[in-house]
C-alpha positions in Angstrom: 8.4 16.9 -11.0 8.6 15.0 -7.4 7.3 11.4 -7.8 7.4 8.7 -5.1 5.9 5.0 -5.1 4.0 3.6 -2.1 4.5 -0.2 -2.7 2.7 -2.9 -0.7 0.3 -6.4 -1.4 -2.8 -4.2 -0.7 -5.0 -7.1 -0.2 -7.4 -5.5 0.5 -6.4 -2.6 0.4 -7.6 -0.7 4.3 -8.7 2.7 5.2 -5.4 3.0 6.8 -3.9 2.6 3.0 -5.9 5.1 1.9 -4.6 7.4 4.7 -1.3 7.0 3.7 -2.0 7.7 -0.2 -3.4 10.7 0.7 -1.4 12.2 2.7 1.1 11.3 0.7 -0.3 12.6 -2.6 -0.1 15.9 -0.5 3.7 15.7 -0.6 4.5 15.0 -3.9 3.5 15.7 -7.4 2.8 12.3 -8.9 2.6 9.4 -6.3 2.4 5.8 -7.7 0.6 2.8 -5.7 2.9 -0.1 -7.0 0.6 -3.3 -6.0 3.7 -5.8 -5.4 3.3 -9.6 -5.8 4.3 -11.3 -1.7 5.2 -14.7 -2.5 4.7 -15.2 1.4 1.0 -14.2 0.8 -1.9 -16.0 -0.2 -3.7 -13.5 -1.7 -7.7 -13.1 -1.3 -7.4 -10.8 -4.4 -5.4 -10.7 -7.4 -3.2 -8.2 -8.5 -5.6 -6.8 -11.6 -8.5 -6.8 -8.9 -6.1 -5.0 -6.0 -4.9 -2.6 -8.8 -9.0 -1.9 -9.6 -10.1 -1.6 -6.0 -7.1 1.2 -5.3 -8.0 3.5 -8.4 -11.5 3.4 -7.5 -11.0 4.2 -3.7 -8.1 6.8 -4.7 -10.1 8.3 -7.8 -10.4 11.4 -6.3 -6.5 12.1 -6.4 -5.4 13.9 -9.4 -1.6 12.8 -8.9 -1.9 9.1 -7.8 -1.4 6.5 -10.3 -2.0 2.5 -9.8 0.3 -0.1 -11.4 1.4 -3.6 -10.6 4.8 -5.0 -10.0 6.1 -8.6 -10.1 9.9 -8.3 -9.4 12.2 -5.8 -7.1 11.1 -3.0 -5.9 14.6 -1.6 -7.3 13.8 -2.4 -10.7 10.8 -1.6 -10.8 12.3 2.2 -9.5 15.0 1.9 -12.0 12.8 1.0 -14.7 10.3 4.4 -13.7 12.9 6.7 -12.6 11.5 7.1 -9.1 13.8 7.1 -6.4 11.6 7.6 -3.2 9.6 4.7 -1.7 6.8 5.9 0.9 5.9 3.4 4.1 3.2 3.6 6.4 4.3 3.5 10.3 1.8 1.9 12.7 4.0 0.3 15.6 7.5 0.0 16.3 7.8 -3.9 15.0 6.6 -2.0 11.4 10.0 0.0 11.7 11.9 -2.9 12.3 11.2 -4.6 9.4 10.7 -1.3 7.1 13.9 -0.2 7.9 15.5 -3.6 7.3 14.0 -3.1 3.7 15.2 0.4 3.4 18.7 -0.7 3.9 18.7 -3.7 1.9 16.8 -1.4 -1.0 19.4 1.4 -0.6 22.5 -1.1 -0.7 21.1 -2.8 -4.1 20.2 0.7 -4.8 21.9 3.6 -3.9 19.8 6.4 -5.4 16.6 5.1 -3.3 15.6 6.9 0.0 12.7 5.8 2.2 10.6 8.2 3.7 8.1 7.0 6.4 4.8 8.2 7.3 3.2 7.7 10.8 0.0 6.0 10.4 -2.7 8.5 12.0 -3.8 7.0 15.1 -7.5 6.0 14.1 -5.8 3.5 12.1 -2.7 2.2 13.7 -4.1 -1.3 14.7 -5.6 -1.7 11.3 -3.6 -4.2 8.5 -5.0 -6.1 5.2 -4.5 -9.4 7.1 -6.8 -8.1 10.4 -9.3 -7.6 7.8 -9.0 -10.7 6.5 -9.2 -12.2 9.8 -12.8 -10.3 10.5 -13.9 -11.2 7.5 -13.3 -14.7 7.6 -15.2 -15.1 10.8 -18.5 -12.8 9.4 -17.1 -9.4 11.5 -18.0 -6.0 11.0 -15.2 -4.6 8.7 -17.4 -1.6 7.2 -15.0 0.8 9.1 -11.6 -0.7 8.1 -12.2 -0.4 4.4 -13.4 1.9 2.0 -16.9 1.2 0.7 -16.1 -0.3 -2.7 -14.0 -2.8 -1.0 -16.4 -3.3 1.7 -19.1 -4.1 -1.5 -16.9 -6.6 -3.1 -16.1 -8.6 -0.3 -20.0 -8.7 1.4 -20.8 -9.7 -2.4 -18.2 -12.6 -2.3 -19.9 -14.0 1.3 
């Protein structure tokens, strides 16, 4: 069996997430969203509710699995046995800093390979801290998230 994790903060998570995770889910046989603590964040969710709000919007995909993640991204694919980290692409200033991780992951790691996924264009402006942004001011962000998202934020307001 193939299995790759698809690691990010996810708060929240976007449409453009769920792009990814699909498409991804395509691919390989077991995909895993690892919801990773960013100590650079200040997150509007926490990690149980992130984790919650990703198998509800990915619930229709057999072979994707949630789980949450507080340490390396290398131990957390030592400790599973999954060896393939998936990253969504939206502008060249993404690859600059993905690939920076890649290389850093793959020299603490050697068995670890990064494979990258162009965002589809209907999404390649979106990011979890635009929606933030939108949300903050009252915006429209209906579009940019899936609907059980959109519900629990507009409930928070």
């Amino acid at each position: 069996m193939k299995a790759a994790m698809y690691p990010g903060s996810f708060d929240p998570v976007t449409n453009g997430h769920v792009d990814i995770i699909t498409r991804a889910s395509k691919v390989f046989d077991k995909l895993v969203v690892v919801v990773m603590k960013n100590s650079a964040k200040n997150p509007l969710f926490s990690q149980e509710e992130r984790v919650r709000l990703i198998e509800e919007a990915t619930s229709h995909l057999d072979n994707v699995q949630v789980d949450m993640y507080d340490d390396l991204l290398i131990r957390y694919a030592k400790e599973k046995n999954v060896n393939i980290v998936v990253k969504g692409l939206r502008a060249v200033s993404d690859f600059e800093s993905e690939f920076q991780m890649a290389q850093i992951n793959r020299k603490l790691y050697p068995n670890i390979e990064t494979l990258f996924l162009n965002t589809s264009t209907e999404y390649s402006y979106l990011s979890s801290s635009i929606v933030k942004e939108i949300y903050r001011y009252d915006g429209d962000i209906k579009p940019l998230v899936p609907d059980n998202v959109y519900k629990i934020m507009k409930d928070r307001k």
